[in-house]
C-alpha positions in Angstrom: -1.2 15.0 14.3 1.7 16.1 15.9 4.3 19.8 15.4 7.6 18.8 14.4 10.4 20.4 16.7 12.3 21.8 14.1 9.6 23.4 12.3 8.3 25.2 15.3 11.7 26.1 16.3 12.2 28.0 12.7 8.8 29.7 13.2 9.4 30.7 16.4 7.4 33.9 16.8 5.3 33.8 14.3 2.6 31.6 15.9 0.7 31.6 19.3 -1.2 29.1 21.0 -4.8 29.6 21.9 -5.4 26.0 22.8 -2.8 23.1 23.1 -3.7 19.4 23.4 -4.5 18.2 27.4 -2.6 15.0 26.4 1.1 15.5 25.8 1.7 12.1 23.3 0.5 11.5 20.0 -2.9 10.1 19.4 -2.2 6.9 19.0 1.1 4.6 19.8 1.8 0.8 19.6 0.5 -0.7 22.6 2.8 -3.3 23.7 -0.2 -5.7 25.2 -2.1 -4.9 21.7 1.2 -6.0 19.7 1.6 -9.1 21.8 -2.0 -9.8 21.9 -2.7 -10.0 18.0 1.2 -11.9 17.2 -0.6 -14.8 20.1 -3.7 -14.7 17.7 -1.9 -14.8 14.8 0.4 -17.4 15.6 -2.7 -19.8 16.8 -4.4 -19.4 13.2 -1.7 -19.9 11.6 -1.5 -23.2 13.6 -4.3 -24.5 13.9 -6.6 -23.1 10.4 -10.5 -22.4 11.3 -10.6 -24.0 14.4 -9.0 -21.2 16.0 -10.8 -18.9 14.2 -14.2 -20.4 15.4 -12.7 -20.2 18.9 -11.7 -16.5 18.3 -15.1 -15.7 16.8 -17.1 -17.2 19.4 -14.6 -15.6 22.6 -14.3 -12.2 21.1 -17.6 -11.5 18.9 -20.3 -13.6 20.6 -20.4 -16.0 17.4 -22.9 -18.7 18.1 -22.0 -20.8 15.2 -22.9 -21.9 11.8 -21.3 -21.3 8.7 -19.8 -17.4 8.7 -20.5 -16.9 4.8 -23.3 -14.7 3.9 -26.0 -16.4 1.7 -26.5 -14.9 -1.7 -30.2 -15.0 -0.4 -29.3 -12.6 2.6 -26.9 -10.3 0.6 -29.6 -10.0 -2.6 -32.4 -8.8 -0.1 -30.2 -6.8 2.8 -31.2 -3.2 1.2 -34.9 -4.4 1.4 -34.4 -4.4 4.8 -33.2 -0.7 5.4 -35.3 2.2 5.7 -36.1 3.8 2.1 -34.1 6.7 2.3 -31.3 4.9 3.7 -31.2 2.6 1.0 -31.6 5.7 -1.5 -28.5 7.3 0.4 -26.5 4.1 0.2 -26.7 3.3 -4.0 -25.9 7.6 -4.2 -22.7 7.0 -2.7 -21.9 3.8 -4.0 -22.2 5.1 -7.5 -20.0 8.2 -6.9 -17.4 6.7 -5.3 -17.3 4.1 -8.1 -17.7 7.3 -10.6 -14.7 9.0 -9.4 -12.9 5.4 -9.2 -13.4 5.1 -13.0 -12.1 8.3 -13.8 -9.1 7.6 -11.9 -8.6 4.5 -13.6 -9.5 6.1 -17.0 -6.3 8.0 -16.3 -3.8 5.7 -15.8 -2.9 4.6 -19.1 -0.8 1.7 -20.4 1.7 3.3 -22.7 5.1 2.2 -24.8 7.4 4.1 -25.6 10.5 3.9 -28.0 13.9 4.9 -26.2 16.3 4.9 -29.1 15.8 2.7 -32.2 15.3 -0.5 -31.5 14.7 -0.2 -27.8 11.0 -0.2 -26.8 10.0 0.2 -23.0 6.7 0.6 -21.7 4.3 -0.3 -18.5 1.2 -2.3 -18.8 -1.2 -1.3 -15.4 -2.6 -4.8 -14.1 -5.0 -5.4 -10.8 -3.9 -7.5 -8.2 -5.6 -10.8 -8.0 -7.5 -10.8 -4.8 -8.6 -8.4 -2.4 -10.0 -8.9 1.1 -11.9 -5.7 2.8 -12.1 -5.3 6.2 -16.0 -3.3 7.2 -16.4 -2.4 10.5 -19.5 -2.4 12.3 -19.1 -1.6 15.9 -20.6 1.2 17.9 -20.3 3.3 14.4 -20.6 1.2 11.4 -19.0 2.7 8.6 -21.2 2.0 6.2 -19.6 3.8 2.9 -16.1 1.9 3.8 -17.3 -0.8 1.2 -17.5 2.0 -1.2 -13.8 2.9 -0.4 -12.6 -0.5 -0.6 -14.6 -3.2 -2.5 -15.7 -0.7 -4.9 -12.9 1.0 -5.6 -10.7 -2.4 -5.8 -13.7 -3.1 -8.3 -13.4 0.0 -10.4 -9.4 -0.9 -11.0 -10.6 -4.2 -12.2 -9.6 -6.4 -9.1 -11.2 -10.1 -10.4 -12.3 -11.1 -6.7 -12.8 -9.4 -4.0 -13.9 -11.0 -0.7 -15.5 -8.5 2.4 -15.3 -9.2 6.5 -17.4 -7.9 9.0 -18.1 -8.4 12.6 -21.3 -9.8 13.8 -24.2 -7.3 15.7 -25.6 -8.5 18.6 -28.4 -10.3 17.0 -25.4 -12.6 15.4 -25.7 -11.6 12.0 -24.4 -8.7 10.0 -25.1 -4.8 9.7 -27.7 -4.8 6.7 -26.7 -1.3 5.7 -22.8 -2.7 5.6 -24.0 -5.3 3.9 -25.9 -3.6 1.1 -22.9 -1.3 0.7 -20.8 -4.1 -0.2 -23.1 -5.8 -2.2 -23.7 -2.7 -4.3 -19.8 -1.7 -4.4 -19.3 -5.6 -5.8 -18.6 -7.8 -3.7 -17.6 -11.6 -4.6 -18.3 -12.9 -1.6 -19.2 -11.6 2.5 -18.6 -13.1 5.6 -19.9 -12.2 9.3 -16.4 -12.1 11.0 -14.7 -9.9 12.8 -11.5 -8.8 13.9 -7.9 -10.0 13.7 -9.5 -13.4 13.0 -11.0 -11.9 9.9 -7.9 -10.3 8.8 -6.1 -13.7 9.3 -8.6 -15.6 7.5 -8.5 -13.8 4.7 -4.7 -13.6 4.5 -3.9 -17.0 5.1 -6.8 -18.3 3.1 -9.3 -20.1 5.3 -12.6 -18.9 4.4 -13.1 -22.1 1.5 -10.9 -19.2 -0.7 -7.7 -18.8 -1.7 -5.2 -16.5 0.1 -5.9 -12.7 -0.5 -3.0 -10.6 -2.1 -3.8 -7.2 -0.2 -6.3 -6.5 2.8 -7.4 -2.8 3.0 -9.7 -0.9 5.4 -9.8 0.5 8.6 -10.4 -0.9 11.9 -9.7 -0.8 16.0 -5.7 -0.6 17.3 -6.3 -4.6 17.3 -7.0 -4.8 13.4 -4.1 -1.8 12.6 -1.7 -4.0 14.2 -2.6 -6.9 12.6 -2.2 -5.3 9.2 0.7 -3.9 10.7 2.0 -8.0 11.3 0.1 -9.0 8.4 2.3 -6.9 6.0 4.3 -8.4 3.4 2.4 -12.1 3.8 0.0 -9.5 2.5 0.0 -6.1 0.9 -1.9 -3.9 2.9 -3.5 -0.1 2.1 -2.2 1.9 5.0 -1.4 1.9 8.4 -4.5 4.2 9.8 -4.9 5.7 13.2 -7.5 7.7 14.9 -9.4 9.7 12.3 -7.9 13.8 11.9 -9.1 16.4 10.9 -7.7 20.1 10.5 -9.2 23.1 10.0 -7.3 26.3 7.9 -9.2 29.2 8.0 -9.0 33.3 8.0 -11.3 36.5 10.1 -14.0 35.3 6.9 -14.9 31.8 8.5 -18.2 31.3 9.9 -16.8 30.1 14.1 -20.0 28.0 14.3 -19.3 25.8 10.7 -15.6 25.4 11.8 -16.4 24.4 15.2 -19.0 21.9 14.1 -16.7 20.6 11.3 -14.0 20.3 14.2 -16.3 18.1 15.9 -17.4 15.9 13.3 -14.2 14.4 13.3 -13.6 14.4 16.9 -16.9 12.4 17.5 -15.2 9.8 15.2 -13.1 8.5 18.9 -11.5 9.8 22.3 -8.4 10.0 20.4 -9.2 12.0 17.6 -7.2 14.7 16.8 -9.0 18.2 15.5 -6.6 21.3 14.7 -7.7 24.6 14.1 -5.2 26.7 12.5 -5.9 30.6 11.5 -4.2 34.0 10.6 -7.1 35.7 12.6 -7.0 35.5 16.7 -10.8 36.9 17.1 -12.1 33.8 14.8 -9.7 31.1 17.2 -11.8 33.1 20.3 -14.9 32.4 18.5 -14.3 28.9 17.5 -13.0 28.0 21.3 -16.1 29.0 22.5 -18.9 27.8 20.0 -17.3 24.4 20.4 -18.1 24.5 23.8 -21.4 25.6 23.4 -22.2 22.7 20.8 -21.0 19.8 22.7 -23.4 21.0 25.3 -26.6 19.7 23.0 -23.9 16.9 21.2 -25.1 13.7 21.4 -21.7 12.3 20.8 -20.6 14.6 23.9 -18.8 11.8 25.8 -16.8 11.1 22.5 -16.5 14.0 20.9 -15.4 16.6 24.2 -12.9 14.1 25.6 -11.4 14.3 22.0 -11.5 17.9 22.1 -10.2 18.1 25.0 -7.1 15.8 25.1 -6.1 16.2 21.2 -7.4 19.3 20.2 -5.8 22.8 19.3 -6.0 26.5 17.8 -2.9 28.0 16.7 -3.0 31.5 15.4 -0.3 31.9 13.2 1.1 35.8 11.8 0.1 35.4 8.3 -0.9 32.8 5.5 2.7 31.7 4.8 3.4 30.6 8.6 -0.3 29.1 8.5 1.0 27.0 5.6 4.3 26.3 7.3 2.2 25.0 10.2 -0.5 23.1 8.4 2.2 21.1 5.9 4.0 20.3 9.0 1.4 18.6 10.9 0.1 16.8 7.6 -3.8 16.0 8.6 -5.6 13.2 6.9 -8.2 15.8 6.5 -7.8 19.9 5.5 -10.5 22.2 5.6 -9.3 25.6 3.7 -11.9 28.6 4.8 -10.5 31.7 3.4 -11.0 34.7 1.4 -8.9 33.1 -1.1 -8.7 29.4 -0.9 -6.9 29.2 -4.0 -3.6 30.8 -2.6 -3.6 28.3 0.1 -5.0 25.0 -2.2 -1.6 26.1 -4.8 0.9 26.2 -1.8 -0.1 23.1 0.7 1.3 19.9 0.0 0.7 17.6 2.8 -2.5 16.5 3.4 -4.7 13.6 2.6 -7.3 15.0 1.3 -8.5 18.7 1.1 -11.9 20.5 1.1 -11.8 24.0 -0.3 -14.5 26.4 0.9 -17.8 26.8 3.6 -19.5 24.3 1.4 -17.1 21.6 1.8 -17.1 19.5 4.8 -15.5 16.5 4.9 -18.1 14.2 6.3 -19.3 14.8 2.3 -16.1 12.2 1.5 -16.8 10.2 4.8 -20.4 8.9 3.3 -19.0 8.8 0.3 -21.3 11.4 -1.3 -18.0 13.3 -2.9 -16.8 10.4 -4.4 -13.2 10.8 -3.0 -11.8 8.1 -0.7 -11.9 8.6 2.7 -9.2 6.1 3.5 -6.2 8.0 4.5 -2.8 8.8 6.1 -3.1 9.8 9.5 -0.5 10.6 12.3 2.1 12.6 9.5 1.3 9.9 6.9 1.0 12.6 4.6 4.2 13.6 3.8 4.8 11.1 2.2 2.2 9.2 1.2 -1.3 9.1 -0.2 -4.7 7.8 0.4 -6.4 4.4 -0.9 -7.4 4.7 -4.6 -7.4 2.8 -7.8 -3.8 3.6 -8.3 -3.4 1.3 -5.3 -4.8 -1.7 -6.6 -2.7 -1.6 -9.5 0.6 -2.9 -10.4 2.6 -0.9 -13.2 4.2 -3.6 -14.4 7.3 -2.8 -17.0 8.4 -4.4 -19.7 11.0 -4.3 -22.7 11.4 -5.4 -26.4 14.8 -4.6 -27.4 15.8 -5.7 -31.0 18.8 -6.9 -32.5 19.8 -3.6 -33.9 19.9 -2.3 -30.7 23.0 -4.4 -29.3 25.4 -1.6 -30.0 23.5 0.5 -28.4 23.7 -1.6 -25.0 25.5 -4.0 -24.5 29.5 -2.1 -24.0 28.0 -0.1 -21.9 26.7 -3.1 -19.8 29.5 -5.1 -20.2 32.0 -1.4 -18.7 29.7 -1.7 -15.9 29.6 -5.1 -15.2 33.4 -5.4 -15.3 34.2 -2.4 -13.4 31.7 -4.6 -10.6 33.6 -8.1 -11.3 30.4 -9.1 -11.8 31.6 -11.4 -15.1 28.0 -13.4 -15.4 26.4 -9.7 -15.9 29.0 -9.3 -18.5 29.1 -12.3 -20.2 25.5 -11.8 -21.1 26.3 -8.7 -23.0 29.4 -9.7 -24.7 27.6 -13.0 -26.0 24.9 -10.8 -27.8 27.3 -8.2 -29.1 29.5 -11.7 -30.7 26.2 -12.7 -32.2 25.7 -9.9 -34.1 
């Protein structure tokens, strides 16, 4: 998240800062020996098929071998392998996210619609053909991302959808990423990891057909290749280190707000937290409660670093230049604690995804017990772009049935245009229709 210039510049005097980031450069950047090293991987599979995915699988994820598809066997019995209330935890989330998924879809309608007589124009919403979903599993496996990704792709009636993910130490996969997947709908899972996955899947290696679109999140390694990846492939976004931001008034409890500050922060090093507030005695009282919980923090070597180096409290004159501020930096998450967190939910517009009130917290969305995605724009995405949804695995694909009574009504006009553009094919194709009639 970082302050536009410009807008500062306009609201000069209207804001102070209690704290400013440690680290003066965004949160994440393009590493040149990242770029370079995933376009040498790339280029290899692309070369040289499975083999050099083996190779990449055994250098980089301590693959030992064997066949890197799940068995249906190992998929169908993965949740018996969880603890119980895991496993409980897991199909809750998995059924809301596919819930809200289906109400989404519910609302994106095929329709027709008759522009004057004889000219009928419509769009027909069709899924993509093939999906591949990257899951991580490293030090924090993300175990609702299959919710996100293959269930969602599901819910917008995606016929296949194929699911990566990096081996654990014991060789074979997270059980709890697993299950996810499996519940979420998952065609088929295989135990690899990285850009070799992403590859695979694009270029069609893994005994399947080519994917169309690969979504989910990953390491800078995996967000560069999607970055490469994109237009051999569609891809869902280009995600950095996870955001959040905080918009709250003198009526936020310090210690919520601090601990929903670090929630996010624990997610990396990198991770940007913003605290942004009309009220300079709560941005006092958060600075110092987040202190006083990363002392007990488990995460503490993740989470204060984070703090530290990317985050900030700004306390800004009123709600208005609080707005200003918070549209400007565009989080990819916005927690509104106010008095009146209608006034502020009508006005913001960037953001990609908002949580309204001291009961709202957006690791609710990260387990995927709201039901909302939590695949989103990071790094000012949000201005101009959304999150991952069922809209996103749909193509609204147009159409038109024109009749012959509707010549007149087209074709001079087509034919003025053409010729005024020398373009005489364009024309002819008019003209010959309006002779016809």
């Amino acid at each position: 998240m970082l302050s536009s210039p410009e807008v500062l510049a306009s609201l000069s005097g209207r804001f102070t800062r209690l704290k400013t980031p440690g680290v003066d450069a965004p949160a994440a950047q393009r590493d040149p020996a990242v770029v370079s090293r995933v376009s040498e991987i790339l280029l290899d599979i692309q070369r040289n098929g499975l083999d050099a995915v083996a190779r990449y699988a055994r250098e980089l994820d301590r693959w030992e071998g064997g066949g890197f598809e799940l068995t249906a066997e190992t998929i169908r019995t993965s949740g018996d392998r969880l603890d119980p209330a895991l496993r409980e935890a897991i199909e809750l989330g998995s059924e809301r996210t596919q819930a809200f998924a289906r109400e989404q879809r519910a609302h994106l309608g095929d329709f027709e619609v008759e522009l004057a007589p004889g000219l009928r124009t419509g769009v027909r919403y069709v899924p993509v053909s093939r999906v591949g979903a990257y899951l991580p599993a490293g030090r924090f496996p993300l175990t609702a991302s299959a919710f996100m990704t293959v269930g969602v792709a599901k819910a917008a009636g995606v016929p296949t959808v194929v699911a990566c993910t990096p081996p654990q130490p014991s060789g074979g996969a997270n059980d709890a990423v697993v299950y996810a997947a499996h519940l979420s709908g998952a065609d088929r899972i295989y135990v690899l990891g990285g850009v070799q996955a992403l590859a695979a899947m694009a270029y069609g290696l893994l005994d399947e057909l080519p994917v169309d679109m690969i979504v989910g999140a990953g390491n800078a390694f995996v967000a560069e290749a999607k970055r490469q990846l994109f237009g051999t492939v569609a891809i869902d976004l280009l995600a950095g280190p996870s955001e959040v931001a905080v918009l709250a008034d003198g009526t936020a409890d310090p210690v919520l707000v601090a601990a929903d500050l670090l929630g996010q922060a624990e997610h990396g090093p990198n991770s940007p937290a913003a605290l942004v507030t009309t009220s300079a005695e709560l941005g006092a009282a958060v600075a110092e409660e987040v202190e006083r919980q990363l002392a007990d923090l488990s995460t503490a070597e993740i989470a204060g670093p984070a703090w530290r180096d990317y985050g900030s409290i700004t306390i800004a004159e009123d709600a208005d230049t609080a707005i200003a501020l918070m549209d400007d930096l565009a989080p990819e998450h916005l927690e509104v604690l106010t008095a009146d967190d209608d006034y502020f939910h009508d006005r913001l517009r960037n953001y990609g995804s908002i949580f309204l009130g001291p009961w709202s917290t957006v690791a609710y969305s990260d387990k995927g017990m709201a039901g909302t995605n939590h695949v989103l724009p990071t790094a000012g995405g949000a201005k101009h772009s959304a999150g991952l949804s069922v809209s996103r695995f749909l193509k609204p694909l147009t159409y038109q049935r024109i009749a012959r009574e509707a010549t007149p009504l087209l074709a001079p006009a087509v034919e003025t245009i053409s010729n005024s553009e020398a373009m005489a094919a364009h024309a002819a194709t008019a003209r010959l229709r309006r002779e016809r009639l």
